[in-house]
N, C-alpha and C positions, 0 to 999 in steps of 0.2 A: 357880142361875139366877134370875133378877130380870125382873119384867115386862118390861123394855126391852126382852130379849130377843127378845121376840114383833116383827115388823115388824107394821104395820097394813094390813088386806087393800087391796089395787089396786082391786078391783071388788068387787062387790054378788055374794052369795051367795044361795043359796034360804033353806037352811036356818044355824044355827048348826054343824051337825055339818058342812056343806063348808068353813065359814070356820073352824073349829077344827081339821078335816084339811090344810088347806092353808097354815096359820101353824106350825103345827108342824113338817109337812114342809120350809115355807122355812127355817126356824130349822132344823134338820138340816142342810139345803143350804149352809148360812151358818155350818157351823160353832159355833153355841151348845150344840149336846149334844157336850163333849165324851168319851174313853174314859175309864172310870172313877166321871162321875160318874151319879147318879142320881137321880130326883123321882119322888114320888105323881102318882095320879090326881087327888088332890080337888087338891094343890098345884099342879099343871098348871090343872085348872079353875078355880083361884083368881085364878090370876095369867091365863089366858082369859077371865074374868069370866062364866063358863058352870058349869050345873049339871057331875056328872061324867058323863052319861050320853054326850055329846056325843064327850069325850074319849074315854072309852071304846069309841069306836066309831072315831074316828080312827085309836088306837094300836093296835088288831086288822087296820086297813089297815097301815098302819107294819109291822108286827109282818107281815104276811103278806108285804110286800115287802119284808123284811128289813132292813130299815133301824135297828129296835130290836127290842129283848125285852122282852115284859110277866110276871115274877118270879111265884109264887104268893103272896110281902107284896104285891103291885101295885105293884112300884117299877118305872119303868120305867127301862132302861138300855139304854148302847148294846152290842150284839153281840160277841162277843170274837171275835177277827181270828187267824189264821194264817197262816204264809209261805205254805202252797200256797195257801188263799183268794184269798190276795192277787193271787198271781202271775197264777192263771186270773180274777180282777175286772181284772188290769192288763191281757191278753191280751184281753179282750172288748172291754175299753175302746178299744184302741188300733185293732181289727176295725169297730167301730161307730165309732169318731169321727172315723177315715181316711175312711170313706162318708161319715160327714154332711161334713166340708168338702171336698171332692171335691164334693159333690151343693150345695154353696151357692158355689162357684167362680164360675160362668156369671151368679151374682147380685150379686155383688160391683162397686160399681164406685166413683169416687171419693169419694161421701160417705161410703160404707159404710168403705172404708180407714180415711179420716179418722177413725170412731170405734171403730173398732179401734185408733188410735193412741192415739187418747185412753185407752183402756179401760185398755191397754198399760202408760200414763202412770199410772192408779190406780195398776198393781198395783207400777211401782218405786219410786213415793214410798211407798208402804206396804210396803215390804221397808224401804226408806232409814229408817222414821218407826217399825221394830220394830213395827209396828201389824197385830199379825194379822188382825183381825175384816176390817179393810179391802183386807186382801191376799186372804183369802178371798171377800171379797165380787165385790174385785176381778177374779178368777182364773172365778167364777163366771162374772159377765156377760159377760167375755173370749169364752168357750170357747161359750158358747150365743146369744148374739149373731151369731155366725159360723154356729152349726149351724142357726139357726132360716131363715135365708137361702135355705137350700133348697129353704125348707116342706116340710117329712119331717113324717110322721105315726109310722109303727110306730117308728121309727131309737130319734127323741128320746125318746119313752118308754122304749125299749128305757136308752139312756144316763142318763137320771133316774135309774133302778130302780140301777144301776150308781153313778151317783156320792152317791146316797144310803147307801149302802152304806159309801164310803170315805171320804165327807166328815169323819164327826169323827178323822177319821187327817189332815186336812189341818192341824195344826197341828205333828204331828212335820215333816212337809213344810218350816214356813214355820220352823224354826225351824234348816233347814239350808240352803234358801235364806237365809237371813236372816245367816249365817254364811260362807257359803260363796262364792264366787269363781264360779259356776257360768253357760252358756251362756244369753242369752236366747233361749230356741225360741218366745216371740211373736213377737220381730223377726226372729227366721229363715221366722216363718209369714206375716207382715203381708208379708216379701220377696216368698217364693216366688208367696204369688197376688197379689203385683204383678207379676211376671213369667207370670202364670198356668202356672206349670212344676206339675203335677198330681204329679209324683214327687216333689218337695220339698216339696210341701203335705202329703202324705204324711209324708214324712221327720221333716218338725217335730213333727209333731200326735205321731206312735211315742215320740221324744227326747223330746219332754214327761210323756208320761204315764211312760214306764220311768225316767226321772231325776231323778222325783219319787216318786211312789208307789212304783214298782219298786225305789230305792234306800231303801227302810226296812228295816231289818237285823229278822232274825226277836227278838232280842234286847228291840226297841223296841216289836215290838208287844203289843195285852194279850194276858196269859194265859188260855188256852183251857180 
């Protein structure tokens, strides 16, 4: 992992220790930790440009939201994954993120389409351009751009907690979309709430999450 890694915080924090918990978290979210590898404490705070003390208190959040493991060397790495995990992570996801777009439907209206096309537009040239990081990145803002529309409070935490969890698994994802022949359920989803059909905004959001995550064979993920 290489400084780049880190995005640069959006806003102003209090402390060092929220802008070190919350670059890491994005860096999760984005895909830069992926399964198998793993960094120190002081090498996280190096490349944070932060004592470790900092980090060390990010990664005990992390770590309690399961997001990563902090090792008794302090290495930290990501979590090792199981088919049933999975399947009950897939099952939550698909329960919460039907609610959040359902609950951001009534908000939606033509600008808003429009940059769900756009988003839409990332995430094909970055399948087309083999360009993970940007398909991830892509796939990210896709999906929470729409939930946030709602303004949910408990939902989207609730979803965070959950796609932190399955984010560094998004690269066996993109590398089967990336391959594969498979259905756009964005543009079946940008459809349906143009039609505002609340069963098919449904429908799509379900088909995304199970024929992406749902389809990683127990084979592919790490061992437990």
């Amino acid at each position: 992992m290489t400084e780049a890694a880190f995005n640069q915080p959006q806003e102003e924090f209090r402390t060092t220790q929220e802008r070190v918990y919350y670059q890491v978290r994005d860096a999760i979210l984005r895909g830069q930790f992926l399964p198998g590898n793993s960094v120190t404490i002081r090498g996280l705070a190096a490349e944070l440009d932060c004592s470790p003390m900092p980090v060390r208190e990010a990664l005990r959040r992390l770590t309690s939201e399961r997001a990563l493991e902090l090792s008794d060397t302090r290495r930290v790495t990501v979590p090792s994954m199981t088919r049933e995990k999975l399947d009950e992570i897939c099952a939550a996801r698909v329960a919460l993120e039907c609610q959040a777009a359902e609950q951001a439907l009534p908000f939606v209206g033509d600008s808003e389409l429009e940059q769900l096309r756009a988003l839409d537009d990332r995430v094909t040239q970055a399948l087309a351009e083999h360009d993970m990081q940007a398909y991830v990145t892509g796939n990210l803002d896709f999906h929470f751009t729409l939930y946030k529309l709602g303004r949910p409070h408990i939902i989207l935490s609730l979803i965070e907690s959950l796609w932190l969890q399955t984010a560094p698994l998004q690269h066996l994802v993109f590398q089967r979309f990336g391959v594969q022949e498979l259905p756009d359920r964005h543009q079946d989803l940008i459809a349906a709430i143009e039609s505002r059909d609340v069963q098919r905004v449904r429908t799509a959001i379900r088909q995304d999450i199970e024929e992406g995550l749902g389809s990683i064979s127990a084979e592919e993920l790490m061992p437990s």
